[in-house]
C-alpha positions in Angstrom: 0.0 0.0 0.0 1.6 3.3 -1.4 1.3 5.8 1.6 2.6 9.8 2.4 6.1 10.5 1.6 7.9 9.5 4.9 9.8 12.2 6.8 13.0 10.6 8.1 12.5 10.1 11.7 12.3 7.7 15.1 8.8 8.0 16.8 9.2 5.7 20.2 5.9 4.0 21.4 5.9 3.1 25.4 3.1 1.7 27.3 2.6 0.8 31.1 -0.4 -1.3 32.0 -2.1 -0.7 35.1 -0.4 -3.7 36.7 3.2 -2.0 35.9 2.6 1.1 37.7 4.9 0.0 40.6 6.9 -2.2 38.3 10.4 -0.1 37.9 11.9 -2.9 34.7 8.7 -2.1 33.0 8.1 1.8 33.9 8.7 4.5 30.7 11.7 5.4 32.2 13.0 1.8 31.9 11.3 1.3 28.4 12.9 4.9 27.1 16.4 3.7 28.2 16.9 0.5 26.9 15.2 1.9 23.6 17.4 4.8 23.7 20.4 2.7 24.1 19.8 -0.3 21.5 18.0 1.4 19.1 18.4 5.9 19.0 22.1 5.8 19.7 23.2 3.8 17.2 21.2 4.9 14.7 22.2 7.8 12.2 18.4 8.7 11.8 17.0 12.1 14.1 14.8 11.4 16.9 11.1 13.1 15.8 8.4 12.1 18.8 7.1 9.7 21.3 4.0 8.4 22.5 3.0 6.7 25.8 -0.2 5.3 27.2 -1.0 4.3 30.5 -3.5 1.4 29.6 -4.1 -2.3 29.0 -2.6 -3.0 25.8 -5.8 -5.5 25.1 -7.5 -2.3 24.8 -7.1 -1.2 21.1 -8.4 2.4 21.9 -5.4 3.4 23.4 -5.4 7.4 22.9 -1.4 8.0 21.6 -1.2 4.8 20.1 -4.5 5.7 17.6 -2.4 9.3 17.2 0.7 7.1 16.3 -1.4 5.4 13.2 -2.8 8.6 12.4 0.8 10.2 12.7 1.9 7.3 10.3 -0.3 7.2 7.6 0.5 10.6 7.3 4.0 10.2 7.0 5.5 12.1 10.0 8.1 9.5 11.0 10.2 6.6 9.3 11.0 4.5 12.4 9.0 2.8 15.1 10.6 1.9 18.0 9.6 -0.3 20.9 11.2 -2.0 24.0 9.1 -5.3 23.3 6.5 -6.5 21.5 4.2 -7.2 23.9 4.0 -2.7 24.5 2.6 -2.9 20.9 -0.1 -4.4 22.0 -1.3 -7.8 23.9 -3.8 -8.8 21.6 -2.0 -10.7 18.5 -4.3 -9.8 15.7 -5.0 -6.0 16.5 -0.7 -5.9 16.8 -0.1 -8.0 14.1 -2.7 -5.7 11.7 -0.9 -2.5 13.0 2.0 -3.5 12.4 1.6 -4.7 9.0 -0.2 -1.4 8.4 3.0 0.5 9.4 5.1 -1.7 7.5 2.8 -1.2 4.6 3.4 2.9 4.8 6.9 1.4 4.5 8.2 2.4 8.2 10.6 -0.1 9.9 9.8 -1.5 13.4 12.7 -1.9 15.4 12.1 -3.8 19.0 14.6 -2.7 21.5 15.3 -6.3 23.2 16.2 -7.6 20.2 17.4 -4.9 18.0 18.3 -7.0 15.0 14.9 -8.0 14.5 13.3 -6.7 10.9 10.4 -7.5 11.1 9.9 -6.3 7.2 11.6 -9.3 6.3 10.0 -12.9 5.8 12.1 -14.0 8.7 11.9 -10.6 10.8 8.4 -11.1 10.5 8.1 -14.6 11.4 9.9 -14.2 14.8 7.6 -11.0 15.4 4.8 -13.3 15.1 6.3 -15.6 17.6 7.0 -12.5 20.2 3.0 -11.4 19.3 2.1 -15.1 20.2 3.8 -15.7 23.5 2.8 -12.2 24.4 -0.9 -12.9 24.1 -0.1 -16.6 25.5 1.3 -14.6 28.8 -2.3 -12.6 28.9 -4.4 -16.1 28.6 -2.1 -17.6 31.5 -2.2 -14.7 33.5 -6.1 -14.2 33.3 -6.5 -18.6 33.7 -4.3 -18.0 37.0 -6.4 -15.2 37.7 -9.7 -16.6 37.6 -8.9 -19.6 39.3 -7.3 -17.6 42.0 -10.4 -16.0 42.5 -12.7 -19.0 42.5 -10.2 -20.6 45.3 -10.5 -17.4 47.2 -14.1 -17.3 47.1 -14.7 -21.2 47.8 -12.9 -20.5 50.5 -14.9 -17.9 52.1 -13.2 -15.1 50.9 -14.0 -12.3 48.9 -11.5 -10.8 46.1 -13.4 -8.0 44.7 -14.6 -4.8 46.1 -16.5 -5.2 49.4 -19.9 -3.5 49.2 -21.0 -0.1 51.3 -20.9 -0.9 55.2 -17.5 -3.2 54.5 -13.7 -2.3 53.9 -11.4 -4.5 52.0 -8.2 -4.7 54.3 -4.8 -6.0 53.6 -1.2 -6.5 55.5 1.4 -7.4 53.9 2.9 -10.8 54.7 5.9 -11.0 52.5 7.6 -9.0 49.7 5.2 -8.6 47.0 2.7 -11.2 49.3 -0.3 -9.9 50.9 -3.3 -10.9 53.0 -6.4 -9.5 51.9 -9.7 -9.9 53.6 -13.5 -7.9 54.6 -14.7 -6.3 57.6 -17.9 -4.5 59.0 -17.6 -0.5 58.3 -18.1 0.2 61.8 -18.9 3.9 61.1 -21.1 3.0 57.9 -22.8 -0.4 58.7 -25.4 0.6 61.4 -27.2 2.6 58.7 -27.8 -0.4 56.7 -29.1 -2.2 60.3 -31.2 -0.1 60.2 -32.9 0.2 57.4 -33.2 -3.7 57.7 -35.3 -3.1 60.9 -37.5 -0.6 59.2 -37.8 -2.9 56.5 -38.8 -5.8 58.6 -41.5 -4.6 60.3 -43.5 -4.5 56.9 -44.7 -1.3 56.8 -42.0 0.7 55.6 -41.8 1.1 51.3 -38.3 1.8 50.2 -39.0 5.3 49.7 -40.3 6.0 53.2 -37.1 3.9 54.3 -35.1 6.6 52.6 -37.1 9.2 53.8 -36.6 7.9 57.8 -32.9 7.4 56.9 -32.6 10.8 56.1 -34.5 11.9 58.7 -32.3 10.1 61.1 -29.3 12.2 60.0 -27.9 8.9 58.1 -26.2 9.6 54.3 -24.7 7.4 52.1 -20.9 6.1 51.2 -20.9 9.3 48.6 -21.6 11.5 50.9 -25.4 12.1 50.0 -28.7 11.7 51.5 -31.3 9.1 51.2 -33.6 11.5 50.2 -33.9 14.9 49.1 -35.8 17.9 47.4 -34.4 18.7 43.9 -33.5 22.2 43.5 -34.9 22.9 40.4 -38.4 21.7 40.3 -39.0 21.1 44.1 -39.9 17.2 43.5 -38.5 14.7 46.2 -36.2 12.6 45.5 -35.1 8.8 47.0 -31.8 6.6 46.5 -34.7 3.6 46.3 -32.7 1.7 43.7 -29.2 1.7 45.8 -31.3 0.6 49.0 -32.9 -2.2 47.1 -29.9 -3.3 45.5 -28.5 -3.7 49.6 -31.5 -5.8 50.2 -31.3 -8.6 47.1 -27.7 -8.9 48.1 -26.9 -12.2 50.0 -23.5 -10.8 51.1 -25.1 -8.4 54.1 -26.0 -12.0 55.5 -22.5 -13.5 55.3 -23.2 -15.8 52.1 -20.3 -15.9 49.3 -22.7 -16.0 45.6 -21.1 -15.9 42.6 -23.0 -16.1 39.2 -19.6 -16.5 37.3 -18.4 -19.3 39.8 -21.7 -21.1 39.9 -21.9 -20.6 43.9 -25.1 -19.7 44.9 -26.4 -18.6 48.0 -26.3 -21.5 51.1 -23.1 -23.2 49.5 -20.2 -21.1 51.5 -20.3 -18.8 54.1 -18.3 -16.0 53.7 -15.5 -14.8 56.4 -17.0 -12.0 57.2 -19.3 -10.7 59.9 -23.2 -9.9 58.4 -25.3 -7.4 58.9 -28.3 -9.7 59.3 -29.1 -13.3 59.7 -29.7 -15.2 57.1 -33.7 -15.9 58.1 -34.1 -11.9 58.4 -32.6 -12.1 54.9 -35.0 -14.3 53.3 -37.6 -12.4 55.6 -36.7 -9.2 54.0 -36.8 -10.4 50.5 -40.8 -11.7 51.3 -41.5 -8.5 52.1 -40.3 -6.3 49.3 -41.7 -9.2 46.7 -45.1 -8.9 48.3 -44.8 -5.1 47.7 -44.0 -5.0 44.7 -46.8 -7.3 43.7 -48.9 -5.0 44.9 -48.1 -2.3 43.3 -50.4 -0.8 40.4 -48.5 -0.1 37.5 -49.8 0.0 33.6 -48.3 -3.4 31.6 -45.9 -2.3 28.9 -47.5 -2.6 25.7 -46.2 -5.2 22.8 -46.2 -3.9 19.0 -46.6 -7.1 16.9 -46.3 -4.9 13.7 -43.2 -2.8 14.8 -40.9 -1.3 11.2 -43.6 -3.1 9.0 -46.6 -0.7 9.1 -47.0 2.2 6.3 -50.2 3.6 6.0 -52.3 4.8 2.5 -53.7 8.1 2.5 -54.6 9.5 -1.2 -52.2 7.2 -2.8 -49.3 8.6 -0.7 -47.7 5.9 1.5 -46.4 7.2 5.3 -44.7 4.4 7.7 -46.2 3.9 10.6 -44.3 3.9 14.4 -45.2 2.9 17.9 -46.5 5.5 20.5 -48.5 4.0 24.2 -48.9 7.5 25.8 -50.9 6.7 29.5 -54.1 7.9 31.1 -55.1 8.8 34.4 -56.1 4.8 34.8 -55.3 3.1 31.9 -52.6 3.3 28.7 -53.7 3.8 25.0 -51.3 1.8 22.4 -51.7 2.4 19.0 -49.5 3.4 15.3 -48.8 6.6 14.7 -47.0 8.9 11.8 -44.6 11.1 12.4 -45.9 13.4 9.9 -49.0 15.2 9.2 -50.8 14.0 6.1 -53.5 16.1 6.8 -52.1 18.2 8.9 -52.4 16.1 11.9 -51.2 12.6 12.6 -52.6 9.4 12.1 -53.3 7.7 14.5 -54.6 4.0 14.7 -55.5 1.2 17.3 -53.0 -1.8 17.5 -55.9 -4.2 18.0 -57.6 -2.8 14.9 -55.1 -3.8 12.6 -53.1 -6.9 14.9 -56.6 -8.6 15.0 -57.1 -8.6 10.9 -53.1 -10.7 10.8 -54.3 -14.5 12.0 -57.2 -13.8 9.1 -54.5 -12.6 7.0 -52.1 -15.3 7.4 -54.5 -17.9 6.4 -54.8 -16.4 3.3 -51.1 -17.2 2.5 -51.4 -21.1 3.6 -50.5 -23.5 1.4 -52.8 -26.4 0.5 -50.4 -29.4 1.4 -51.4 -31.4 -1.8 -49.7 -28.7 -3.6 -46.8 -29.3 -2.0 -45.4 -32.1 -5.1 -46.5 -29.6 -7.7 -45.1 -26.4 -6.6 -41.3 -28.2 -5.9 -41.7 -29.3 -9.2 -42.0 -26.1 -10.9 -39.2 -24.5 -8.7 -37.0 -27.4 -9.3 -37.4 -27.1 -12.9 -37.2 -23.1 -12.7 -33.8 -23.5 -10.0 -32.2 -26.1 -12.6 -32.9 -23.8 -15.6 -31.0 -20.8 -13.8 -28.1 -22.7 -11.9 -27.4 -24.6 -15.5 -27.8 -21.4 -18.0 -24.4 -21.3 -19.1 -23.3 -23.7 -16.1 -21.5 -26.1 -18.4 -19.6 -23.2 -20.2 -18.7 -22.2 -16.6 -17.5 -25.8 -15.8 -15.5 -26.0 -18.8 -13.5 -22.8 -18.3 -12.8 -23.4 -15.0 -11.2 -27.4 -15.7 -9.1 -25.1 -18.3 -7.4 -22.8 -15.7 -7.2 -26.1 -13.7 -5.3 -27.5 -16.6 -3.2 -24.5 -17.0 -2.0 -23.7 -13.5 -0.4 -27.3 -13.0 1.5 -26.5 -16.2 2.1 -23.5 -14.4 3.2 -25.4 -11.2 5.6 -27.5 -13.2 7.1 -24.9 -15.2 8.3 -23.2 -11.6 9.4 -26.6 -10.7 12.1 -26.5 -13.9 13.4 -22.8 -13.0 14.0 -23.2 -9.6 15.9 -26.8 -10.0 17.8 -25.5 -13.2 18.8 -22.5 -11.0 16.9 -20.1 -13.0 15.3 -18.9 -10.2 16.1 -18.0 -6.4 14.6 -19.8 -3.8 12.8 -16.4 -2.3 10.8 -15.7 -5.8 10.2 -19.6 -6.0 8.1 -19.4 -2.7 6.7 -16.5 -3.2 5.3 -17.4 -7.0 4.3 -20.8 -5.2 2.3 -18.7 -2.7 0.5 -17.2 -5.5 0.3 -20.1 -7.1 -1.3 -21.8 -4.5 -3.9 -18.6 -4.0 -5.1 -19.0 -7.6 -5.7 -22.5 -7.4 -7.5 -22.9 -4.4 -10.3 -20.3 -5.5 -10.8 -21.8 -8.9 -11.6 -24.9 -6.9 -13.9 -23.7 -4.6 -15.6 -21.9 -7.7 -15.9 -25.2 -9.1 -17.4 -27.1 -6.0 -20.0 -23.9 -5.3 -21.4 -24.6 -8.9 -22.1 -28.5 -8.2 -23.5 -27.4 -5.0 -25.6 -24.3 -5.8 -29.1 -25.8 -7.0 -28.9 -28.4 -3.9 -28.4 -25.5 -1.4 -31.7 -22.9 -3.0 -33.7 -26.3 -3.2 -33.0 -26.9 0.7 -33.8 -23.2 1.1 -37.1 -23.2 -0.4 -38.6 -26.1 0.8 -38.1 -24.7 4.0 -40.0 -21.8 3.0 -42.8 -23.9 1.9 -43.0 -25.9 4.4 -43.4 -22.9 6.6 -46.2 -21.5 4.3 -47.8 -25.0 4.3 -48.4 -24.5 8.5 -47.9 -21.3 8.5 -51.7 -20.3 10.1 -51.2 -22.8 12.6 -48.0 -22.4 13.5 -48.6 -18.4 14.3 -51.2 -19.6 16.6 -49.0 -21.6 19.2 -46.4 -19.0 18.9 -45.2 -16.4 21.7 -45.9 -12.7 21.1 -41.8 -12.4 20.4 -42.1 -15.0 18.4 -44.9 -14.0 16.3 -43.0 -11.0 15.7 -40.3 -12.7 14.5 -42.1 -14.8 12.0 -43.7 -11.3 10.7 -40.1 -9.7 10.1 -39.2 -12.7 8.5 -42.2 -13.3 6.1 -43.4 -9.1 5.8 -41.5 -6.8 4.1 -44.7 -4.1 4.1 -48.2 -4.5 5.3 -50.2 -1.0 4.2 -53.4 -0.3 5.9 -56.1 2.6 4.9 -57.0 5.7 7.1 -59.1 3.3 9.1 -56.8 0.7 9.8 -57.9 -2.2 7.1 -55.1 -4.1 5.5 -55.2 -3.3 1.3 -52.1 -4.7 0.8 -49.1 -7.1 2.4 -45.6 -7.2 0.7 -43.8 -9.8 1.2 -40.0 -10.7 1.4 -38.1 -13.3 -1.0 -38.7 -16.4 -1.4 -42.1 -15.8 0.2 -43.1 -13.8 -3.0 -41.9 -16.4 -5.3 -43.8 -19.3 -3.7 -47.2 -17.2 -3.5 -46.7 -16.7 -7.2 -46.2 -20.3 -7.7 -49.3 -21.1 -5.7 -51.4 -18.3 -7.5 -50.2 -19.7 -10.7 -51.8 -23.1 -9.7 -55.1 -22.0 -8.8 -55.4 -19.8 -11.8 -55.1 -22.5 -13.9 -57.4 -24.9 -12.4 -60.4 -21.7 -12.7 -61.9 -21.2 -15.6 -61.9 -17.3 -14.8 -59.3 -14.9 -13.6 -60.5 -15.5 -9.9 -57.6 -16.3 -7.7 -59.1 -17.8 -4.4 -57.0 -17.0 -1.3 -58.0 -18.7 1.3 -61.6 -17.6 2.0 -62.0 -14.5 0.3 -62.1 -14.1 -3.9 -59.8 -11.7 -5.2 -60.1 -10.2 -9.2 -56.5 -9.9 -10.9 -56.6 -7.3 -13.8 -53.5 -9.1 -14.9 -53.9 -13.0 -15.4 -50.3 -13.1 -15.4 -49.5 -11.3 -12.3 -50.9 -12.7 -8.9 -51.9 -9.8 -5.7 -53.7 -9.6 -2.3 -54.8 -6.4 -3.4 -58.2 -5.7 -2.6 -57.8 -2.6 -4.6 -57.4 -4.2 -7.9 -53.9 -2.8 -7.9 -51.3 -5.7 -8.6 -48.5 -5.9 -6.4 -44.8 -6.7 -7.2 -43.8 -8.8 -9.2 -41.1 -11.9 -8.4 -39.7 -14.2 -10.5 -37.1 -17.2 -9.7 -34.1 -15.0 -10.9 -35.2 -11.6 -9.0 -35.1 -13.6 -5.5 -32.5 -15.9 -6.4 -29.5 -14.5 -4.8 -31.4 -13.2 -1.6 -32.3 -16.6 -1.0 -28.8 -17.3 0.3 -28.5 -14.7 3.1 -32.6 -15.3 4.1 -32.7 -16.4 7.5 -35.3 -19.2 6.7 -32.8 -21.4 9.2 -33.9 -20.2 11.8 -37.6 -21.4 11.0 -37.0 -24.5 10.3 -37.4 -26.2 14.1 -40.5 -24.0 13.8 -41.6 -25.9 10.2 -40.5 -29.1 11.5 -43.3 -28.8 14.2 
């Protein structure tokens, strides 16, 4: 890749994780040293700039590091130098891309621990893989070591993370660079949440009049705030509810390890620590609040079965539809709305209006199952005649280049052994040999297997059609969603709500064409039935549920073809198998 015109010049890139803070053989001034001395010095070419970061290097978003990319694709420096690999970056394939985008803009990468490394070489590069590689290997140990330090440590009773408010974490050190670490009450901080576990307890305290006596009481949290206050700009009250409930659901106040990561839930290991509360006020506690909050009134959150498919028709003009529950004084009003004003208002129109008229709808596209024979033997014919037009020229070209590329490999065969030809250009024409050949063969294997793979995909589609009525029936609301994204590209309603027209999405299109095409030709007129109702085609050769006479789009075989193969039809087929 051609890049900037490179200004001659060393840029130095140093990075201290968090865990080197304290470490002085990894600290920048360490790093800057050994980089000055192995790499600078010796060098005839100027020093231009560094960058440092104080971050993880398996964070990518490391703020000097992006400016050094930036800096380099812009041709500010010629040189990169680093003390190791591993302060490029932890993760192997965001280092190993960086670096062969710098090498790309032609700058050389110079590692100061082994400053004969060239990494722009095959061989260079090779071992800068290997330093990438045991880099990232010494991340995976250390987090393995890590998390199985932890689980011990927990299983144990102990507690290696932050304690929560009303505990300290506390340490002493036991040996160099060996500590004890362990949790005790917050004797200035814990009788608060005491406390509020007594209010709580006598059942007649909500968490908001908790906070309220809390505050009352003089009590403020591990910030420094109250439990409850009056907002200064609009007067309203205000309550740290969520924090307190948070203290109640949390099995540690009564001396319980739990650990969804570990699998340790609550009753397997007591922690090492003294509670707040016993373990029978706990579960006391935890009755209460779920009885309150089963009592609470509150309005049920509304689910829009026709969410991004609904577009409505107003003089010919088509508006899409969104979602909008705004709430009453006892009740909440869901419907579709526009966001803009047709006739200068919005629309506005019931969900259960138009989500009632779907089940009706949907029987309308079912598939007889006695068609089932017919219709895969029309699309087989119809696949076969598309994969195959011009598949044998395709077949024959492609056993051509097969033939010419092994006359290709043996003619690099003679030049290298006849010394014509260096053993570097040999490999790398191999390489590209090798490249060529293996995507004319994978060509040639997609073409045997192209009709088997849109023949799998469409009888998957039919067999959904085939059950489709039922199927929507026995589904959850999600799921019936789902299945409506899947088989809906549009479903366009009048001012009033009523459906005039349903688009649908490929191969669902295709198939209703086939199955039109059928019953038009056993009916003497252009009736098409669908399911119960008659519908009058102007256009015996195109097939619409339009009940405005209005055909919709048309879809041939070859216009849905290629979608076929990134359809997520998969995903119904558990669904059509039932």
């Amino acid at each position: 890749m051609a890049g900037a015109q490179l200004t001659p010049g060393w840029a130095t890139y140093l990075r201290v994780s968090d865990e080197d803070k304290q470490s002085p053989e990894r600290s920048f001034a360490m790093q800057r040293q050994h980089i000055q001395e192995q790499l600078l010095t010796p060098s005839d070419v100027p020093f231009s700039r560094e960058y440092t970061d104080l971050l993880s290097g398996t964070n990518p978003n490391r703020k000097d590091y992006q400016q050094m990319l930036s800096d380099a694709a812009t041709g500010k420096f010629s040189h990169l130098g680093l003390y190791r690999a591993d302060r490029f970056g932890r993760n192997t394939v965001e280092g190993l891309q960086a670096a062969t985008q710098l090498m790309s803009l032609g700058i050389k990468i110079r590692i100061a621990n082994m400053p004969g490394l060239q990494p722009e070489n095959p061989d260079g590069f090779f071992l800068f893989l290997l330093q990438m590689g045991l880099a990232q290997r010494e991340v995976d140990v250390l987090a393995q070591r890590t998390r199985g330090g932890m689980e011990a440590k927990l299983r144990a009773g102990g507690w290696p993370q932050r304690a929560p408010h009303g505990y300290l974490n506390k340490e002493r050190q036991v040996s160099s660079n060996k500590y004890d670490r362990w949790v005790e009450l917050d004797l200035d901080y814990a009788p608060v949440f005491k406390q509020a576990w007594e209010l709580l307890l006598t059942g007649s305290y909500t968490l908001k009049q908790i906070c309220d006596e809390l505050a009352r009481r003089g009590y403020s949290r591990a910030s420094g705030r109250r439990w409850a206050w009056d907002d200064p700009k609009t007067g309203a009250r205000k309550y740290a509810a969520n924090q307190l409930h948070k203290v109640f659901h949390n099995p540690f106040y009564a001396g319980w390890v739990v650990s969804e990561r570990f699998g340790i839930k609550m009753g397997e290991v007591r922690g090492q620590w003294e509670p707040v509360i016993s373990t029978e006020e706990f579960n006391k506690g935890l009755a209460i609040l779920h009885k309150n909050d089963h009592e609470k009134s509150r309005n049920k959150k509304h689910f829009y079965l026709l969410r991004n498919l609904l577009w409505v028709d107003i003089n010919g003009k088509q508006y899409k539809m969104y979602v909008s529950t705004p709430s009453g004084k006892t009740k909440s009003y869901s419907y579709y709305i526009t966001h803009t004003k047709p006739k200068g208002s919005q629309v506005r129109i019931s969900c259960e209006v138009i989500d009632e008229q779907i089940p009706e709808w949907l029987r309308g596209f079912a598939v007889d199952p006695q068609l089932m024979p017919q219709i895969q033997k029309i699309y087989q014919k119809q696949v076969k005649a598309v994969v195959h037009d011009g598949r044998d020229n395709q077949i024959v070209e492609l056993k051509r280049r097969l033939s010419k590329f092994q006359d290709e490999e043996a003619r690099l065969v003679r030049l290298y052994i006849t010394g014509n030809m260096s053993e570097e250009t040999y490999k790398q024409m191999r390489a590209e040999w090798e490249v060529k050949l293996r995507e004319v063969e994978i060509n040639l294997a997609n073409i045997e297997k192209e009709a088997s793979i849109s023949f799998d995909d469409l009888d998957v589609a039919l067999a959904l059609m085939v059950k489709l009525a039922d199927l929507f029936e026995r589904l959850k609301k999600e799921q019936k969603a789902n299945l409506l994204q899947i088989l809906i590209k549009r479903i366009i309603v009048d001012a009033d709500g009523e459906i005039i027209n349903i688009e649908l999405n490929s191969p669902f299109m295709y198939l209703r064409n086939l199955v039109y095409g059928i019953y038009s030709q056993k009916q003497s007129s252009d009736q098409i039935s669908v399911g119960v109702q008659i519908i009058r085609c102007p256009n015996a050769s195109d097939f619409c549920i339009n009940k405005r006479d209005r055909c919709g789009e048309r879809c041939s075989l070859s216009e849905c073809f290629a979608l076929i193969r990134v359809s997520i039809l998969r995903k119904l087929h558990a669904y059509a198998q039932g």
